[in-house]
C-alpha positions, 0 to 999 in steps of 0.5 A: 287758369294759372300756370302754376295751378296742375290739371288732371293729367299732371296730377296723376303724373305726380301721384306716379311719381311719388309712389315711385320715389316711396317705393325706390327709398323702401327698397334702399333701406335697411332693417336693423340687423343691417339687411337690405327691405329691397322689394319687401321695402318697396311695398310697404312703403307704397302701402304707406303712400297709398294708405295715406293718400286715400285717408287725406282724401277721405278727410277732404272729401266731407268737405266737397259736398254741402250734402251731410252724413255718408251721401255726401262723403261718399259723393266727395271722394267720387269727385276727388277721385274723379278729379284725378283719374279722369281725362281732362275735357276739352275745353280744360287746357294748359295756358297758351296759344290756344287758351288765349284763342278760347279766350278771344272767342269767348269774349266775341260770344260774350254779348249772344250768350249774355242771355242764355243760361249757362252752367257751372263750370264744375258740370264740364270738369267734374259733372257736378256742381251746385244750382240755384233754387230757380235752376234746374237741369234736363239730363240725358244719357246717350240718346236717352232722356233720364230726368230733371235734376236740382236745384242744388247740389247736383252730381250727374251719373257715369256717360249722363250729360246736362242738355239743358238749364232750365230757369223756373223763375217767372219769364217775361217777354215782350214783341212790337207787330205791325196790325191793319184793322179792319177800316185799313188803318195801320197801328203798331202794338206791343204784345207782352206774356208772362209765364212760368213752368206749372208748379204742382199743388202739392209737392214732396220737398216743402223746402223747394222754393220754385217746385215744377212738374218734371214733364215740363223739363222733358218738353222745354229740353226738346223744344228749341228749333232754328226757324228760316233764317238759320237763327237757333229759337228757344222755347220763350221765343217760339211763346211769344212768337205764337202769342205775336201772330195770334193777337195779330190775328185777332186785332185785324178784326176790328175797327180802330174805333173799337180798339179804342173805346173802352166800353166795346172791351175789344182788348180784353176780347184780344186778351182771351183769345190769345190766353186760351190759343195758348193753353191749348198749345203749351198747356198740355206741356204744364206752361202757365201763363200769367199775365198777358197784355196788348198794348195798342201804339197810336202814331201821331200820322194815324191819329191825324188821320183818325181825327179827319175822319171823325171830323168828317163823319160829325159834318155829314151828321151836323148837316143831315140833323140841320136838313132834318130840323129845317125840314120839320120847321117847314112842315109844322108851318105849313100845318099851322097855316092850314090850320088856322085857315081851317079854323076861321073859315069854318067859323065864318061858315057857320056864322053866315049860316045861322044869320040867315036862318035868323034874318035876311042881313046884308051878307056883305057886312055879316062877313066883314063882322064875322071875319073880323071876329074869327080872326080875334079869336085865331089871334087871340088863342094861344096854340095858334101864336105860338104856332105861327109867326106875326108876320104871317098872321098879319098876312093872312088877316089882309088875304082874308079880309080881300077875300070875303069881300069878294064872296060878299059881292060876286058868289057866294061863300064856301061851304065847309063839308063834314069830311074836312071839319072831323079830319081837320084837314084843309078843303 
């Protein structure tokens, strides 16, 4: 504020001032016939001033507003008039020591209040100003809540005062939390919400460009509160604040593999959850929300830990399908050789068995012969190589030649009973 430039005090000072100096000249003149006007002098000169002091202000007065037609000259001479016959504010001074104090202060605030909504100086000095289509305000009167008004031109009403600007515009913000999943793996997440006050379908003013439900002001201008630490919050932080303990709340319940693995959608689990925690909290006070995301931040440290469990879960399953296929491998062999022995015994069986009810032949060499045949037969068939290795076949070839040579010679040979040759199981 310059020095030269007069505060409302002064001004009024002035107006006295003239009207006495228009007043003392009424009196000291003289009519035509050389009589002195004295006091019938000194009032029609002060009608004069004060004629053409409110004119000029009538004149200045369409001027004021961006408002047209009577309203609007009507709201102009109200400021004026107001502007120099009310009280100046306290926060309106003379340049000095204590200007230049406020100004040190403010300067100090300056960073705190970078954030914050402010309102135009013309609310402090005038009680009227003009806002931006995304701007409105919540007045009250006393301890009364009246309304919401704006955006625009706005003038407020005799003891009413602006409690709030409000920002209609989408808000976002954004908080970084600290989860523990479910297997105990610390991770960092980003949670961001976006949101606005509701807009009606329908509104009376079609040129609003940010329309808004005016219950959502009454609850925005009450909704500011100072939490633990003494630190004041404003209605956006205590959103995202609820939207920070609710995705923490729900990311603790599952494992960092499903966080992870898109297939399991666990984000999108996160997502609806938090969404519909807060409308049920902030919905029935018309706030919409828009947009909200959980964004998970992987450290390296936790992905080198992540790695050497999935490492170790994969050895563990590589050795158990390694036990598991040598374990089968085992198996199948040792059906393969009870099958083939099965198979040449039961065939010697029954060759020695027909050859005696034919003739009375040496059983010595009816084996020899019969072994060799059954086991050109094994050999030769094809599920039986493919089955058992050469080696083997080879060693059972020599342990049954040994064999029937001794049922040749000392006892007779086995018979193979009915139970074993339809189970094909080995006697």
């Amino acid at each position: 504020m310059r020095k030269n430039k007069l505060t409302p005090n002064l001004n009024v000072f002035i107006i006295i001032i003239v009207a006495i100096v228009a007043a003392a000249i009424g009196y000291t003149l003289d009519d035509s016939l050389g009589v002195q006007l004295e006091l019938l002098g000194a009032l029609f000169w002060l009608s004069v001033f004060g004629a053409t002091f409110v004119f000029v202000l009538l004149y200045f007065a369409q001027f004021i507003t961006p408002l047209g037609g009577s309203e609007g000259w009507w709201q102009g001479w109200y400021l004026m008039v107001r502007a120099y016959f009310t009280s100046p504010s306290a926060s309106v001074r003379l340049p000095g020591k204590s200007a230049k104090k406020d100004r040190k202060q403010k300067r100090k605030r300056k960073k705190k209040q970078s954030a914050k909504e402010e309102l135009p100086p013309s609310f402090v000095t005038l009680n009227a100003g003009l806002l931006r289509p995304y701007q409105v305000i919540a007045v009250t009167k006393g301890k009364q809540y009246v309304g919401s008004k704006g955006p625009g031109f706005v003038m407020l009403g005799i003891k009413e005062q602006a409690r709030k600007l409000i920002n209609l515009r989408k808000q976002s913000r954004s908080q970084t939390i600290e989860v523990t999943t479910r297997d105990g793996i610390q991770i960092e997440a980003t949670v961001t919400v976006e949101f606005q006050v509701e807009r009606p379908p329908t509104t009376p003013d079609d040129r609003l460009l940010y329309p808004y439900e005016p219950e959502a002001v009454f609850f925005i201008a009450y909704a500011d509160t100072i939490d633990e630490n003494g630190i004041p919050q404003s209605w956006t932080s205590q959103i995202i604040a609820k939207a920070a303990g609710l995705a923490l709340t729900e990311l603790a319940k599952y494992s960092l593999d499903d966080i992870l693995q898109p297939a399991k959608g666990v984000p999108g689990k996160v997502i609806e959850a938090v969404q519909r925690d807060l409308e049920a909290a902030f919905g029935q006070h018309h706030i919409q929300f828009l947009t909200i995301k959980t964004i998970p931040n992987i450290q390296d440290k936790v992905w080198e830990q992540q790695k050497k469990r999935w490492k170790s879960e994969w050895e563990h399953k590589i050795e158990i399908r390694q036990n598991a296929g040598r374990a089968e491998a085992d198996r199948q062999l040792k059906q393969a050789r009870a099958r083939a022995q099965i198979e040449i015994i039961d065939t010697i069986a029954r060759s020695i068995e027909a050859m005696r009810q034919e003739n009375d032949a040496d059983l010595a060499q009816i084996i020899t012969l019969r072994m060799i045949e059954a086991l050109e037969e094994a050999v030769s068939e094809g599920s039986i190589q493919a089955m058992v290795p050469q080696q083997i076949m080879a060693s059972l070839v020599a342990d049954t030649s040994r064999q029937m040579k001794t049922w040749g010679t000392e006892i007779p040979p086995p018979q193979i009973s009915d139970r074993y040759r339809q189970k094909g199981k080995r006697p």
